[in-house]
N, C-alpha and C positions, 0 to 999 in steps of 0.2 A: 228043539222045542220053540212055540213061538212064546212072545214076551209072557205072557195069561198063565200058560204051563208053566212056566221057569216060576211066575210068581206063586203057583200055588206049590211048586216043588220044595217053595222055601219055608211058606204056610207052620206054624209050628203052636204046640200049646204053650204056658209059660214054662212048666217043668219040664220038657223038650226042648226048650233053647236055654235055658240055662243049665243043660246038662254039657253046652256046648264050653262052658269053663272049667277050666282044669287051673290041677293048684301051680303054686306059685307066677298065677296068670298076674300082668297089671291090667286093670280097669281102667279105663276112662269113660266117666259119663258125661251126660249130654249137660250142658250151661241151663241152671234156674229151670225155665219152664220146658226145654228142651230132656230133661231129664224124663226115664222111660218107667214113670210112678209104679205102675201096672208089675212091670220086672221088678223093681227096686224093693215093694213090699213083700215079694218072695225070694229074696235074695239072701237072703239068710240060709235058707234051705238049700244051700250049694254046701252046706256043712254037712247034711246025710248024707250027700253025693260022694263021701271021701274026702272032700276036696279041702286043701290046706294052705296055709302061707301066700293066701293071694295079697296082691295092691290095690287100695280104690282109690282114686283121683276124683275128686267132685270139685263143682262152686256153686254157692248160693244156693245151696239143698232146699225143699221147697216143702218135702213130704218129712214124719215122724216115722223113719224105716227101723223095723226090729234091728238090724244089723249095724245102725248108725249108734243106736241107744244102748244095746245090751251089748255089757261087755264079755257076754258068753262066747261070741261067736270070734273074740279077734286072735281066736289059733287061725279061722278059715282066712276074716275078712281082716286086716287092718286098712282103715280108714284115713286117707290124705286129703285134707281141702284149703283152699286158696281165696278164698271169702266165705267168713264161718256167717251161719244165721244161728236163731235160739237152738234148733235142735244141737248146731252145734258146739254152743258154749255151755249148755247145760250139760253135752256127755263128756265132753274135754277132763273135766277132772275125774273122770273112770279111769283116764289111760288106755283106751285103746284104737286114738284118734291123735292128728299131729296138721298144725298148719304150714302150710307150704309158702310160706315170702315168694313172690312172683310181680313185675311186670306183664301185665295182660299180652303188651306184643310177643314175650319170649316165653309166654305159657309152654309152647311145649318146642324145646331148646333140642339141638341135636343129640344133645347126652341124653333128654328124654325120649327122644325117636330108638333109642339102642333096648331105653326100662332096664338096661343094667342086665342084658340078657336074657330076659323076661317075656314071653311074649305077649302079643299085645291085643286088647280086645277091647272093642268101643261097645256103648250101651249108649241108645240116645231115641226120638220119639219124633217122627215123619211125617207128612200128610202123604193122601194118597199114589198110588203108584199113576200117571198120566197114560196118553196112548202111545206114548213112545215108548214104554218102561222105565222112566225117570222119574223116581221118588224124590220130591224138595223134603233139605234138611228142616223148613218151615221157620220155627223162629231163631233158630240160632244158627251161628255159624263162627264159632270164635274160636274153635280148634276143631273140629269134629272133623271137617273136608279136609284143613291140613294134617290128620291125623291119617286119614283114609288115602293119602294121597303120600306119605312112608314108605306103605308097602304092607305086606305083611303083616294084615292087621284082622282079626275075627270081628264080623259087626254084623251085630244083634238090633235090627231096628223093631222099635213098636211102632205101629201103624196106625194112626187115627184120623178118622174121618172129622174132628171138629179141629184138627189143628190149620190154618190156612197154606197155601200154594204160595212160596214164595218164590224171587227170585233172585239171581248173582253167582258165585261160584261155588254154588250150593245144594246142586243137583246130582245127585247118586245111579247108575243105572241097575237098576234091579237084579241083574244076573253077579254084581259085583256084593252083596247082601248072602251072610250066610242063614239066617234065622230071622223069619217076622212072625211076628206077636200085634194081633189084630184087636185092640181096642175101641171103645166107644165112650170112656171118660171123658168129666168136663175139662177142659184147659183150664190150666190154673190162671185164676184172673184178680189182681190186686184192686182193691178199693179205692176211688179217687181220694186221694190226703187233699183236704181243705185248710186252705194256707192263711193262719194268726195276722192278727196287726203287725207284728214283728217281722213276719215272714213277707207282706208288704209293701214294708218298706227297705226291706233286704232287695226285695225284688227289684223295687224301681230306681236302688242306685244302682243295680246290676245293669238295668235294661241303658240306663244313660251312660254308660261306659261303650255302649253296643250300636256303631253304625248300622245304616241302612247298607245292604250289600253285603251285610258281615254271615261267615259261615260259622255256623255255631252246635257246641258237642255239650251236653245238657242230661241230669239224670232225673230221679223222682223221688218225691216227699214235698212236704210244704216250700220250702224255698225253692228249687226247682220248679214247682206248680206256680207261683206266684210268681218268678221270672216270667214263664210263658205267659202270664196272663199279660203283666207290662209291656212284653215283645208286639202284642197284637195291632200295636199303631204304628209298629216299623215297617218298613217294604225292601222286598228284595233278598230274605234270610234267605241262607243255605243252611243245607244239614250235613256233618262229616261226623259221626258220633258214635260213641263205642253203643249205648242202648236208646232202641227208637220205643219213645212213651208217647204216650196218649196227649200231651202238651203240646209234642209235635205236629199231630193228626189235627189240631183244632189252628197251629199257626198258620197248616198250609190251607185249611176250609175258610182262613177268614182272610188270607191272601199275602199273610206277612211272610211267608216262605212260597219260594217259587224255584228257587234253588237258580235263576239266571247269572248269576255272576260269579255264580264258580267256577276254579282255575282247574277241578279234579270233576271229572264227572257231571259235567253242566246239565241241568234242569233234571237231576237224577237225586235223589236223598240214599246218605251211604250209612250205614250200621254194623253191628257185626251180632248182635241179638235183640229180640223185643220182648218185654213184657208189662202187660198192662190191662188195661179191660176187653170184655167182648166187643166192643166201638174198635179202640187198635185194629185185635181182629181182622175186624169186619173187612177194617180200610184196607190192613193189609193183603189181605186174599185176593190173588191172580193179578196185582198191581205190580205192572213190569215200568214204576215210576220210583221203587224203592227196592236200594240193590244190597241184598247182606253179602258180606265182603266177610274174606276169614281174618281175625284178629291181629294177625302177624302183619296184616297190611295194613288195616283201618286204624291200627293203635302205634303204629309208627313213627316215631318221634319224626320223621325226616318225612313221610307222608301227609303228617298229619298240618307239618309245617310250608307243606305248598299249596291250601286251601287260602282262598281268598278273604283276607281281614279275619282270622282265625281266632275264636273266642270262646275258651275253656272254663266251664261253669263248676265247679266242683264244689261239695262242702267237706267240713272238721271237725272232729272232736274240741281239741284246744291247740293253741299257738302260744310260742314262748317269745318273747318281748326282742328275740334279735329274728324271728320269723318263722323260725324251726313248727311245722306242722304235723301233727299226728290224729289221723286219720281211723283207726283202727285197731287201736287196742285202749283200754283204761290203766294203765299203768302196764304190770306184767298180763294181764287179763286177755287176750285176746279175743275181741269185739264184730268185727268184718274180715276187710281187708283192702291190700291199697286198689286193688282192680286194675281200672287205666287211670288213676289218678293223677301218676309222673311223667305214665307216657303221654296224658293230651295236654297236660299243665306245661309238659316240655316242647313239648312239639307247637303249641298255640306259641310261645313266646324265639319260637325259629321262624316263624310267618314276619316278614318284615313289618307290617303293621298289625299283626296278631296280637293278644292278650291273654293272660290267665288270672282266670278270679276265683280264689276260696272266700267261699262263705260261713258263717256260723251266725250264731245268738253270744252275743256280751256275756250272758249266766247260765248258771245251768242250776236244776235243783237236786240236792244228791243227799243221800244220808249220812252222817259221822260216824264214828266209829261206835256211839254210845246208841246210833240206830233213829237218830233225830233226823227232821230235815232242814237242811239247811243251804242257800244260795252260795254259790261260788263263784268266781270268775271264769271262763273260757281262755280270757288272754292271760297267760300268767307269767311270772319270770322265769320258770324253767319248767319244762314237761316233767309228770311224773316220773318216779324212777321206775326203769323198768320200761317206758313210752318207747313203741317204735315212731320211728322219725319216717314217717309216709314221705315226705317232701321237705326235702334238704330247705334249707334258707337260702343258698344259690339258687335256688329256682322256684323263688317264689314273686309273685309280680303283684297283683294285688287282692287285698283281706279286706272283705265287709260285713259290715257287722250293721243291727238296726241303728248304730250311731253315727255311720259313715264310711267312708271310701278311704283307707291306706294305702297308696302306693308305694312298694317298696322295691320296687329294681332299680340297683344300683346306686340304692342310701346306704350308709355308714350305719353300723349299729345304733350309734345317739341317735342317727334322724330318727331310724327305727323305732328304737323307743316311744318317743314321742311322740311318731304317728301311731302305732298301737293303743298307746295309752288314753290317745284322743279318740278314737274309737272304742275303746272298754266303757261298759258300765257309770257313768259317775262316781259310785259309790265304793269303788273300787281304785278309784284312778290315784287317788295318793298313797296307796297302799302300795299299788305298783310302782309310783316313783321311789318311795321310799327302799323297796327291794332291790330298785335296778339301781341307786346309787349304790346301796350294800353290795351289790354286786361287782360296781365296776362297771354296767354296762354303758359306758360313751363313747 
């Protein structure tokens, strides 16, 4: 058959392809917006199919799926994810979901290549099939190719004409596709966050830590947003970054990225997923100037550390006075996750002139136990109990806050202190000395 035939040989309705799962299948779906909505919201109905004791594997789920929320279905479906959102901290205390602790570069490790005997089946969400019969995976690419490139794998692409043609080692060929699913849904597309006085002037001590020439990995929300805006007077950015936002798309239209003096990939912008508005989009569609790269390379501690003046922009929940960072959970609560947090915070501080920066807010406002509200600190003497530790104290380099710039690589607990404390809140900062002497920590 030529390429035309073979694709419509594959042609399927949803209940048609998802007849192609059998039980105790593992799933993996497609990253955020790379997920195949369309399938997802009939997924459920793999449980009249017979079908029992499967694995789902997700991150940063994007949709409200019957099978995510109802715990009727987790004889069929039980559910895995490694960056929860609200759907999935609201269904988490059902029990019939479980977060998976992961570094993004070793998402799916050799032991995961095996599923434990399981076989193995992708779900993810493609733009269209080209003249060659080469479907791009579009905007992600953070396990999907290295998943498809195992072996022995069932993939179920949804096909959508509003998703863009990207490019990198991202490109599937059609006869390699067992099941498409042909939609015409909107891309999910996130709201620009408009970034506080706070977020500001987080930004502009971030931006002045950041030479000209510097390659830089950057996420989204206000402090991320209002970095990019600071960046706009530098020359010469690169981009090597686990997710390409719409912050980026405006650095490079106003000429602060041009990606020339990069040591990986020169005048080329490197990612491993996007999501963001239809502008993104736009930019990104049929742009062989941005290359999405699979996860296991771009979040590479040793990769990430041979980009030129390497500078890791990451934020936090809260920090405890000798550095210790958590990222992702509220005490035992499980919140996100750590993503590539460790891997580009480690990999920026293996760049000989490299850096890493966590950012946060001095306070936060949170309610008591009695259901009041009440202001807290971010920096405190010790993480809640129960806090997963996103980012060892070993590896953390510098914390800013709207108070100022901590540098803490290779200070002693005291300096630590100290510089913490000088960046917390005011109103807080003898409260924290007083604990960190109770504590001992100098």
């Amino acid at each position: 058959m030529n390429i035309n035939e073979t694709y419509k040989s594959k042609l399927k309705t949803i209940p048609e392809a998802l007849k192609y799962i059998k039980s105790n299948d593992f799933i993996v779906c497609g990253l955020a917006g790379s997920e195949p909505a369309s399938l997802l919201n009939e997924l459920h109905t793999i449980r009249d199919n017979g079908v029992r004791g499967c694995e789902f594997s997700n991150t940063l789920p994007l949709g409200n799926y019957e099978f995510m929320i109802n715990p009727e279905y987790k004889d069929a479906i039980h559910v895995n994810g490694w960056f929860y959102t609200k759907t999935m901290r609201k269904a988490h205390p059902q029990g019939h979901l479980s977060f998976q602790p992961q570094h993004l570069h070793l998402a799916l490790t050799k032991r995961l290549y095996a599923m434990e005997g399981r076989r193995k089946v992708l779900m993810m969400t493609c733009s269209p099939m080209d003249k060659h019969g080469y479907i791009s995976l579009s905007i992600g690419n953070t396990y999907e190719m290295q998943l498809i490139e195992s072996g022995d794998v069932v993939i179920i692409a949804e096909v959508n004409k509003n998703y863009p043609r990207t490019f990198g080692d991202n490109q599937i060929h059609v006869s390699k596709i067992d099941a498409i699913v042909e939609t015409d849904r909107s891309i999910p597309c996130l709201p620009t966050v408009p970034f506080n006085n706070k977020d500001k002037k987080i930004g502009e001590y971030i931006a002045d830590l950041i030479e000209d020439g510097s390659t830089i990995q950057l996420g989204i929300g206000g402090i991320p947003n209002a970095v990019a805006e600071a960046l706009k007077v530098k020359k010469h950015l690169g981009i090597h970054t686990e997710m390409f936002t719409d912050g980026m798309v405006d650095l490079i239209e106003c000429g602060a990225i041009d990606n020339s003096k990069k040591t990986l990939y020169k005048n080329k912008s490197i990612c491993t997923f996007a999501l963001g508005s239809q502008k993104l989009y736009d930019y990104l569609d049929d742009n062989p100037n941005v290359l999405f790269k699979q996860g296991k390379w771009t979040n590479d501690p040793n990769i990430v550390g041979q980009n030129h003046k390497m500078v890791s922009i990451n934020t936090t929940i809260e920090v405890d006075l000798t550095g210790q960072c958590c990222s992702e959970s509220i005490g035992h609560k499980q919140f996100s996750g750590t993503g590539g947090q460790a891997d580009t915070a480690i990999g920026a501080q293996r760049c000989p002139e490299g850096k890493s920066v966590i950012a946060l807010y001095s306070t936060a406002s949170v309610k008591n136990e009695k259901g009041e509200r009440v202001t807290v600190s971010k920096i405190v003497p010790s993480l809640k109990l129960g806090a997963a530790v996103s980012l060892s104290r070993n590896d953390v380099d510098y914390v800013v806050t709207e108070y100022g710039v901590a540098w803490l690589r290779g200070r002693s607990v005291g300096e630590r202190v100290k510089r913490l404390i000088n960046i917390a809140h005011p109103n807080f900062r003898d409260e924290l000395k007083f604990k960190a002497d109770k504590l001992m920590l100098w």
